[in-house]
N, C-alpha and C positions, 0 to 999 in steps of 0.2 A: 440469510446474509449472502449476498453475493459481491464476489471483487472482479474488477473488469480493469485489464489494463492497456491504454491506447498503444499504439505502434508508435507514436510520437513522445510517451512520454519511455516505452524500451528503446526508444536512438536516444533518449536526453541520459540516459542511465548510461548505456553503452560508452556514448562518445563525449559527455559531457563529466560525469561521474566515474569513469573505469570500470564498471560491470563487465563482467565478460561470460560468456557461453557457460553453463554449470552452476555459478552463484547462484547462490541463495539471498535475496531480499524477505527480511521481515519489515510488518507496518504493524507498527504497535502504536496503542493509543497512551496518551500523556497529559500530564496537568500543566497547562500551561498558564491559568491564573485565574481568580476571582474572580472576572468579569461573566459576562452574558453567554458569550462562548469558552466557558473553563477548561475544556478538553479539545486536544489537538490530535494530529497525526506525527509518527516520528517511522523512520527507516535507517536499516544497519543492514550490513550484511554478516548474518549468521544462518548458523545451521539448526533447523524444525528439531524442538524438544515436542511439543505436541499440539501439531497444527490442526485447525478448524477446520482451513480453506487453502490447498495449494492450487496455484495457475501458475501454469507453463507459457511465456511469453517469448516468440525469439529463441528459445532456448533458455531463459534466464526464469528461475523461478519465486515467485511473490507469493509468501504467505502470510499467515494470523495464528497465532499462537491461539488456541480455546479459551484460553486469561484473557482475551482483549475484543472477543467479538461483542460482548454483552451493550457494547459501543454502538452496534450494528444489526441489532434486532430488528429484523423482517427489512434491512436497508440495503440499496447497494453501495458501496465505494468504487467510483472511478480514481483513477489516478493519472493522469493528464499529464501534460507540458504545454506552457503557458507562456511563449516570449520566453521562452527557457526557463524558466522557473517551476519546478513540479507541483501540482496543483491534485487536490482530494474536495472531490467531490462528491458529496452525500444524497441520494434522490431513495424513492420507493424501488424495490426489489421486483424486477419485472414478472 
């Protein structure tokens, strides 16, 4: 599992969301409905109970709790900004 986070989507967090230097982001994975794509992406700012994967971006740090990688076996996750809007993108783990 690997997470990758653009430089455009740490300004969209920074100046768009209120992130700042030190924060902690988690991405945890969520049900979002019965359909084709039942599972989604979610983000909060808290602090690693027992993270998988920390990256340090900017200074601001993006993790995965070990509960929610199973999402992401052998996958990467980008996380992007999109027309301003944060974007998770799923591809093979290079």
């Amino acid at each position: 599992m690997e997470l990758v986070i653009s430089p455009t989507a740490v300004s969209c967090f920074k100046n768009e969301w209120g992130y700042s230097s030190g924060d902690h982001v988690r991405i945890f994975v969520r049900y979002v409905s019965g359909g084709t794509e039942p599972y989604g992406f979610g983000i909060m700012k808290d602090d690693p109970m027992d993270p998988a994967t920390i990256v340090e971006a900017d200074r601001v740090n993006f993790y995965m709790e070990s509960k929610d990688i199973w999402f992401l076996d052998s996958k990467q996750l980008k996380i992007d900004c999109l027309n301003g809007d944060i974007v998770f993108l799923v591809g093979d783990a290079s």
